[in-house]
C-alpha positions in Angstrom: 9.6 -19.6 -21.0 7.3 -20.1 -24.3 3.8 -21.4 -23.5 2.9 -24.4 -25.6 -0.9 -24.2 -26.4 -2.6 -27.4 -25.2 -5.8 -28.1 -23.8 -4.6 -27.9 -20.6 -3.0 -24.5 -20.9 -6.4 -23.6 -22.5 -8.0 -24.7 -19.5 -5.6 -22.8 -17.0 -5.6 -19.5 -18.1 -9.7 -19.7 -19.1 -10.2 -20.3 -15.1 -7.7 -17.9 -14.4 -9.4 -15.1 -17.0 -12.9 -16.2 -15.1 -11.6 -15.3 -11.5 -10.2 -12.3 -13.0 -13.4 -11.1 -14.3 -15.7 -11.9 -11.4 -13.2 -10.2 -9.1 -13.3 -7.0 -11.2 -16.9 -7.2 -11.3 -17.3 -7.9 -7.2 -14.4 -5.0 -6.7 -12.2 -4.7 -3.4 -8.6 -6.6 -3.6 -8.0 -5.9 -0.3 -7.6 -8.0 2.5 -5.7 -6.3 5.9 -2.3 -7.2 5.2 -2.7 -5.9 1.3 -3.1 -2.4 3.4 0.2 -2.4 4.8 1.7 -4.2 1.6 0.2 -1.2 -0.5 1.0 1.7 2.2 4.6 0.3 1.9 4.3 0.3 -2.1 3.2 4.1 -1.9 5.3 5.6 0.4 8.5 3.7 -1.2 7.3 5.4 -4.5 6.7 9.0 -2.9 9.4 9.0 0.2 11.7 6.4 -0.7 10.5 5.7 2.8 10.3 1.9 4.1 7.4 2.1 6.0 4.1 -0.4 5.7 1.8 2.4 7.5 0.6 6.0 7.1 3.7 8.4 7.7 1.0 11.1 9.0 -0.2 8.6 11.8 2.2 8.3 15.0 5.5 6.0 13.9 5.0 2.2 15.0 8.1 1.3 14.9 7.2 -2.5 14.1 6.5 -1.1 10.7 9.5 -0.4 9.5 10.6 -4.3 9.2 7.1 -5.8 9.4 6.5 -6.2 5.8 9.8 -7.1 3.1 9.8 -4.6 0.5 10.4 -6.9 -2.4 6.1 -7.7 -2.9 5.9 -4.0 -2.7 8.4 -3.1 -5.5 6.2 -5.7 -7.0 3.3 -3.6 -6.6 4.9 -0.2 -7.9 5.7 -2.5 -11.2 2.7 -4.2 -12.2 0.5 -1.2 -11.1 2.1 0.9 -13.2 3.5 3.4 -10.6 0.3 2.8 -8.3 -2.1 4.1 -11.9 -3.7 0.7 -11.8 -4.9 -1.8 -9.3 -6.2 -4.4 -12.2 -2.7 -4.0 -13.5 -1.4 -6.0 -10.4 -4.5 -8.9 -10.8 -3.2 -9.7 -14.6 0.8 -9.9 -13.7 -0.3 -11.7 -10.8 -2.6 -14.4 -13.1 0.7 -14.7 -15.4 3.1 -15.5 -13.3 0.4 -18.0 -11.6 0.0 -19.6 -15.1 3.4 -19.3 -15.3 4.6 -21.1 -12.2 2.0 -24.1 -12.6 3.5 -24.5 -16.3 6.8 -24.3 -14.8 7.4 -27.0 -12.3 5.0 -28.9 -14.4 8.4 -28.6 -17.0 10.4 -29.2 -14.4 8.8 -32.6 -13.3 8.6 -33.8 -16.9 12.1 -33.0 -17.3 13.0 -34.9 -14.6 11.1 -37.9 -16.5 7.9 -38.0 -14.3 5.1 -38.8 -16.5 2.1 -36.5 -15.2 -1.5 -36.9 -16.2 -2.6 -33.6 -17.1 -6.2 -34.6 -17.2 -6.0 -35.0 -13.1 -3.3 -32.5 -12.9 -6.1 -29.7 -14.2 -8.6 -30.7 -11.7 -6.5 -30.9 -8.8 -6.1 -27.3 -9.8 -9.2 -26.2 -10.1 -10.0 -27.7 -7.2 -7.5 -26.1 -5.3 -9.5 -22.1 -5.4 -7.0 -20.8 -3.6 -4.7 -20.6 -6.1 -7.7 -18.4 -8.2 -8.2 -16.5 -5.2 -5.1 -15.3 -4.3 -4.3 -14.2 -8.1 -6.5 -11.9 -7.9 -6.2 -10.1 -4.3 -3.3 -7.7 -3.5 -1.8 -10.5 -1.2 2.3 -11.9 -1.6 1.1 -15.7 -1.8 1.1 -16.0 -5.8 4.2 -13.6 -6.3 5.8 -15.6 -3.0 5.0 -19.0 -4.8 6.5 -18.0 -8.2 10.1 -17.6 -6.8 9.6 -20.8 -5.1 9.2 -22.2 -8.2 12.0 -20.0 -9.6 14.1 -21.9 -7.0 12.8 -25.0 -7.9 13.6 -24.7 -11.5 17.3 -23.4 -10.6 17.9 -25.9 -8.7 16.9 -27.9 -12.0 19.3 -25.6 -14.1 21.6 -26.4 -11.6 22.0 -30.2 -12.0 21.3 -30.0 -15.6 23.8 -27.8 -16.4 26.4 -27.1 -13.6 28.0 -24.0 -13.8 29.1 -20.8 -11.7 26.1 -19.0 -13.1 23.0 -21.5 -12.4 24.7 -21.6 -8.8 24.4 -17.6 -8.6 21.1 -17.4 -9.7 20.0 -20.6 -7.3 21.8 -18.1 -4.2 19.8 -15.1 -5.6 16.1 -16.3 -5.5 17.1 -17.5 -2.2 17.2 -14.0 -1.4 14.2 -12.9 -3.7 12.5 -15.3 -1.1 13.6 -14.2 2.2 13.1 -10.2 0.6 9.2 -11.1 0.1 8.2 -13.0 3.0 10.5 -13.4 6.6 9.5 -17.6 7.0 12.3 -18.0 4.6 15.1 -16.0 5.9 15.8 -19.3 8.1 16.5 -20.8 5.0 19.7 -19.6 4.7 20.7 -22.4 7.1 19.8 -25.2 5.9 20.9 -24.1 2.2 24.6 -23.9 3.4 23.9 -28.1 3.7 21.7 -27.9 0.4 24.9 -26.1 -1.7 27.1 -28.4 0.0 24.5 -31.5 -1.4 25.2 -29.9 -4.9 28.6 -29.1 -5.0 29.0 -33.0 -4.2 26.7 -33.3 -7.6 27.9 -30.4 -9.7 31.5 -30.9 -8.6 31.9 -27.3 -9.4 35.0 -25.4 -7.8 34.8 -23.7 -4.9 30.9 -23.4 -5.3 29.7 -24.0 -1.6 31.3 -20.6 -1.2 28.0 -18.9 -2.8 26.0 -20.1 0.2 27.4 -17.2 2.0 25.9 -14.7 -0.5 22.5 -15.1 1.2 24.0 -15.0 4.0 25.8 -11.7 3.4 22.5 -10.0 2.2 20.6 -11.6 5.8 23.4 -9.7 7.6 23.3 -6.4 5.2 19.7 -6.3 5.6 18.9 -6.8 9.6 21.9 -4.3 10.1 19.9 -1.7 8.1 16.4 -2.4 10.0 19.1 -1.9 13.5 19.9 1.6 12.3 16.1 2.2 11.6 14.9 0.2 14.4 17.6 -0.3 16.8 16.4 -3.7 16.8 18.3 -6.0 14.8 15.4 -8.2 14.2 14.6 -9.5 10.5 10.9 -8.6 10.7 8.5 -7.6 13.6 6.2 -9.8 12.0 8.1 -12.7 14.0 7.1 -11.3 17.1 3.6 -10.6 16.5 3.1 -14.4 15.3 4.8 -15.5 18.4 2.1 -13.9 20.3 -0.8 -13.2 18.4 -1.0 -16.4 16.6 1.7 -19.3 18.5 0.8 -18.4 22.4 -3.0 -16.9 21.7 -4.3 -19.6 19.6 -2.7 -22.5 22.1 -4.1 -20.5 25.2 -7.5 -20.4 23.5 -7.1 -24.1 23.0 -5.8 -24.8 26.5 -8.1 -22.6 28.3 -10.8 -20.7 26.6 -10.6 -17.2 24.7 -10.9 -14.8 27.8 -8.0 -16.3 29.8 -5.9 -16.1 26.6 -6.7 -12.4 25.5 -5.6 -11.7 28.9 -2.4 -13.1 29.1 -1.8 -11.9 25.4 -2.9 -8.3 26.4 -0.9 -8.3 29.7 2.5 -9.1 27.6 1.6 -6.4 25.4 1.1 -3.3 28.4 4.0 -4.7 30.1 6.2 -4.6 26.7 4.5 -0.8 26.4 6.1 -0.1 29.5 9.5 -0.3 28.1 10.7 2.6 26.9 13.3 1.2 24.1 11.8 -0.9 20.9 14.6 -3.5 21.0 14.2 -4.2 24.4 9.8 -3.9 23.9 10.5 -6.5 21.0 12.8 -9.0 23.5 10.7 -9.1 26.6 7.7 -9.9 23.9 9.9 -12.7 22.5 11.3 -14.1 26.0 7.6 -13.8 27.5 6.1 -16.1 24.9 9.0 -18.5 24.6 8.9 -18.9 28.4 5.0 -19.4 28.2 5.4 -22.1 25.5 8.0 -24.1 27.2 6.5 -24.2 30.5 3.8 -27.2 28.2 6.3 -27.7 25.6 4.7 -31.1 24.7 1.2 -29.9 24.9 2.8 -26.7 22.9 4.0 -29.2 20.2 1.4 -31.6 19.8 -1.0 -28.2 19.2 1.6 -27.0 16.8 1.5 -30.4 14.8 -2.2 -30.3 14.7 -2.0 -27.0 12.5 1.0 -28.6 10.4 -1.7 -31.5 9.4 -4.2 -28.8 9.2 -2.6 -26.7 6.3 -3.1 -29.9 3.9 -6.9 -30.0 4.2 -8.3 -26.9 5.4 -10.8 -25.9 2.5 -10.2 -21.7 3.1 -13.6 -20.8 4.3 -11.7 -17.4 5.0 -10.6 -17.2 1.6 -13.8 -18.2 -0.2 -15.6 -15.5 2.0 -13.5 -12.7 1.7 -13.2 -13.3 -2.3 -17.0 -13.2 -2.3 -17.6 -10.4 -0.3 -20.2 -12.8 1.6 -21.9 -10.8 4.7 -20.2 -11.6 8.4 -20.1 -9.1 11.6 -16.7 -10.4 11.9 -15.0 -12.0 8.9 -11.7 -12.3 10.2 -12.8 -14.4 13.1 -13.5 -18.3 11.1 -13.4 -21.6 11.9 -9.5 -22.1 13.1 -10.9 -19.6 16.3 -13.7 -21.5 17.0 -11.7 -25.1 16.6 -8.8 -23.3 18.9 -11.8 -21.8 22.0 -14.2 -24.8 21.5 -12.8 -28.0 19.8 -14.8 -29.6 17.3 -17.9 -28.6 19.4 -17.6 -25.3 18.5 -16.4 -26.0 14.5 -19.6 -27.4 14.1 -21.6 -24.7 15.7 -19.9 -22.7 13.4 -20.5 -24.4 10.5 -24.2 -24.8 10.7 -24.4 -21.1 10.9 -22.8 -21.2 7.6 -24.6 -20.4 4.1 -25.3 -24.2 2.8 -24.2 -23.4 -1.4 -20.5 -22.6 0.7 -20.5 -25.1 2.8 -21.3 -27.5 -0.1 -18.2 -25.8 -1.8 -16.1 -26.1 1.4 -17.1 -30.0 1.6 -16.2 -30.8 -2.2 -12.5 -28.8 -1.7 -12.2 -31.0 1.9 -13.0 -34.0 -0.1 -10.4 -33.7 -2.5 -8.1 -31.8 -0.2 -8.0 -35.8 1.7 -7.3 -37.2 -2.3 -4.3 -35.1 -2.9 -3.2 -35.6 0.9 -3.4 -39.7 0.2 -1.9 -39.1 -3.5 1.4 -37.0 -2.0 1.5 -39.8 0.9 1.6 -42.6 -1.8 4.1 -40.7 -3.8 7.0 -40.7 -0.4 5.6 -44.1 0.1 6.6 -45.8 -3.1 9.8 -43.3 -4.2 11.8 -42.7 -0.6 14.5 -45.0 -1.4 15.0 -44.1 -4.8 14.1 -39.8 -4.1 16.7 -37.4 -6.2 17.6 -34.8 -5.0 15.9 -32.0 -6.4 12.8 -34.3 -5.1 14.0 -34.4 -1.8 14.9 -30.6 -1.7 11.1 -30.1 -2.9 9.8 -32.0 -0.2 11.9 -30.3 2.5 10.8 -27.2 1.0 7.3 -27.9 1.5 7.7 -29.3 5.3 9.9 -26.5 6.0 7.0 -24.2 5.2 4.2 -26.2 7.1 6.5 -26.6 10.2 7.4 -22.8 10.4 3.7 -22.2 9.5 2.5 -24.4 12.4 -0.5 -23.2 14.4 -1.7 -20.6 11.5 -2.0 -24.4 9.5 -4.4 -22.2 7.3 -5.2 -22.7 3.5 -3.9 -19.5 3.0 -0.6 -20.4 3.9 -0.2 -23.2 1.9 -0.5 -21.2 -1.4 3.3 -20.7 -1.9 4.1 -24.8 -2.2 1.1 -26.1 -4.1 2.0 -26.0 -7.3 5.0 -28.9 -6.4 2.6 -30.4 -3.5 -0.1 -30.7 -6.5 2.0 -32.3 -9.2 3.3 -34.5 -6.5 0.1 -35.7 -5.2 -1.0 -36.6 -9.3 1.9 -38.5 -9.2 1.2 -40.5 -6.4 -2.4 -40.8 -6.8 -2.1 -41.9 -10.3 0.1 -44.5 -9.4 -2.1 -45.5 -6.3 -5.2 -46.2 -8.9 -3.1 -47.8 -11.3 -2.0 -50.0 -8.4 -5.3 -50.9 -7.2 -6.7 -51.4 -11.3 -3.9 -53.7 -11.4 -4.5 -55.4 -8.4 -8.6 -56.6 -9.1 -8.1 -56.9 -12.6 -5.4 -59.9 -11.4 -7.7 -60.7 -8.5 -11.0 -60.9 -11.1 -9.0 -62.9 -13.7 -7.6 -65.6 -10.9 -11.4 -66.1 -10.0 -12.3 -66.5 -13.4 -9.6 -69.4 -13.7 -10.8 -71.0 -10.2 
């Protein structure tokens, strides 16, 4: 795509170029998963082995599907063969220029007038997106082929053909080949195709929807020869009980109780002496756990869907900053899940006050962009295309698979079409309400 030079692409890439530098200055663009991400990077590069772990240590066999290689091959590319760590930050900064300029086209193609002026400082509000270009983390590269999707789905309407259809099935699988929460997606994407073909009328083109498919299949039947598991990822099962059951046991009845029962699933799955069936008893232990409160279960699990659209990323702010904590890993989703709001606060007022000013600006206009993207479905559901529809379903699908985790974190893949969303809406809101007391003011003034 060419870049046109505007103020506001001046704008993007100076904060971009400033993050950049202050990152390289602070040092360390690791977090815990870019470990595994880079382990898997180097021993693809000097084994050809799939593996997100040291091959010297004893074989976990969870690593062999934990981590998708396609972030990874990522790595090996932008790194220069593993010669360059920086080298990762800059391809990473371009393609998040990149994707923000993109659906930005997109939207404006699709005749959505956006204000660029509150477009740029929902952006810059938003650090994450800063943050994450510049740590060895899948969210920027994850979100870029989101966007790629996005935009195919564009090509695809605006100019049907075999092709555009092809390259909409194959970022499906870019997707589901970088992070496992979208290998579901082949589902609903057999009704998506379907959706187009009715719009495209191209021949025979809800056939492609079994591409993805095919590759889903190819794929778990190659982890079941490594594995003898045919799971997609392990990483499934170690949300399921590290994050789903933990975090709502915390909640239900305090951190002790909930280790506990986490830490008795995991000696009794120990016990078993074959991976598959270590990885099914995990999965039919939580599952059984969960529905014995399914509605307490699912109201917990909506609370971290709401969650993911305001959550400032103390996490993310502190790690990027390299700010002193005995445990940094340990923030303010444990304490809301052990102690409630009691115990947020606690933690908050043990927090340095320039960040928790920081973390109260983001929060505030974390609320504007949630009411702006609320407006926008408010005023456009009975007249919603359907590449607008597909972007919104794309976003909830995400939140709701995301669930308890409802960190800010997570939320770094969709913001770029939850931001230009929520300027469209907001805009429209204040325009609205100018409209409305200029009419009130002037029918005074006649009284």
């Amino acid at each position: 795509m060419t870049i046109k030079i505007s103020p506001f692409t001046i704008g993007l890439i100076g904060f971009h170029l400033l993050f950049l530098i202050i990152k390289i200055f602070i040092g360390d663009f690791f977090l815990m998963d870019s470990y595994e991400y880079y382990e898997l990077a180097k021993n693809i590069l000097t084994d050809f082995e799939f593996y997100s772990r040291d091959l010297n240590d004893a074989i976990d066999y969870r690593h062999y599907t934990k981590r998708p290689p396609l972030y990874s091959i990522f790595i090996i590319i932008s790194s220069l063969f593993l010669k360059t760590k920086i080298g990762i930050l800059l391809c990473q900064n371009l393609i998040s220029i990149c994707s923000i300029l993109l659906i930005k086209k997109v939207f404006e193609e699709n005749n959505f007038k956006i204000n660029n002026g509150l477009f740029f400082f929902f952006i810059i509000t938003s650090i994450n997106q800063f943050i994450y270009s510049n740590l060895i983390m899948s969210e920027i590269f994850f979100q870029f082929i989101i966007v790629l999707l996005v935009y195919r789905l564009h090509q695809c309407l605006k100019n049907p053909s075999w092709k555009n259809i092809l390259w909409y099935q194959i970022v499906i699988i870019l997707l589901f080949l970088t992070k496992p929460v979208f290998y579901l997606f082949i589902v609903p994407n057999i009704l998506i195709t379907y959706l187009l073909y009715k719009k495209t009328k191209i021949r025979f083109s809800p056939l492609s929807a079994i591409l993805p498919i095919l590759i889903f299949i190819l794929y778990s039947s190659w982890n079941f020869k490594r594995t003898g598991s045919t799971d997609f990822s392990s990483i499934q099962n170690i949300n399921l009980l590290e994050w789903n059951l933990k975090y709502f046991h915390e909640n239900k009845f305090g951190a002790e109780k909930a280790k506990t029962i986490s830490d008795q699933i995991k000696q009794d799955a120990i016990a078993i002496n074959s991976y598959k069936k270590q990885q099914d008893f995990i999965k039919r232990e939580v599952i059984s756990y969960l529905k014995d409160d399914i509605v307490g279960y699912g109201i917990f699990h909506a609370k971290g869907c709401v969650r993911i659209f305001i959550d400032p990323g103390r996490f993310d702010l502190f790690n990027f900053f390299k700010m002193h904590s005995e445990n940094p890993e340990i923030g303010l989703l444990h304490h809301i899940n052990n102690k409630g709001i009691r115990g947020a606060i606690t933690f908050l007022k043990n927090q340095p006050i320039p960040l928790l000013f920081i973390l109260s600006i983001i929060l505030i206009f974390n609320l504007l962009k949630g009411v702006g993207f609320i407006w926008f479905w408010i005023k456009n559901y009975r007249e919603t295309s359907f590449i607008l529809a597909t972007i919104l379903f794309i976003i909830l699908y995400i939140v709701a698979l995301t669930g308890p985790l409802g960190a800010s974190r997570f939320f770094v893949p969709i913001l770029p079409s939850y931001l230009v969303i929520s300027v469209l809406g907001f805009s429209n809101l204040t325009t609205s309400l100018k409209s409305y007391y200029t009419e009130k003011k002037r029918k005074k003034l006649l009284n």
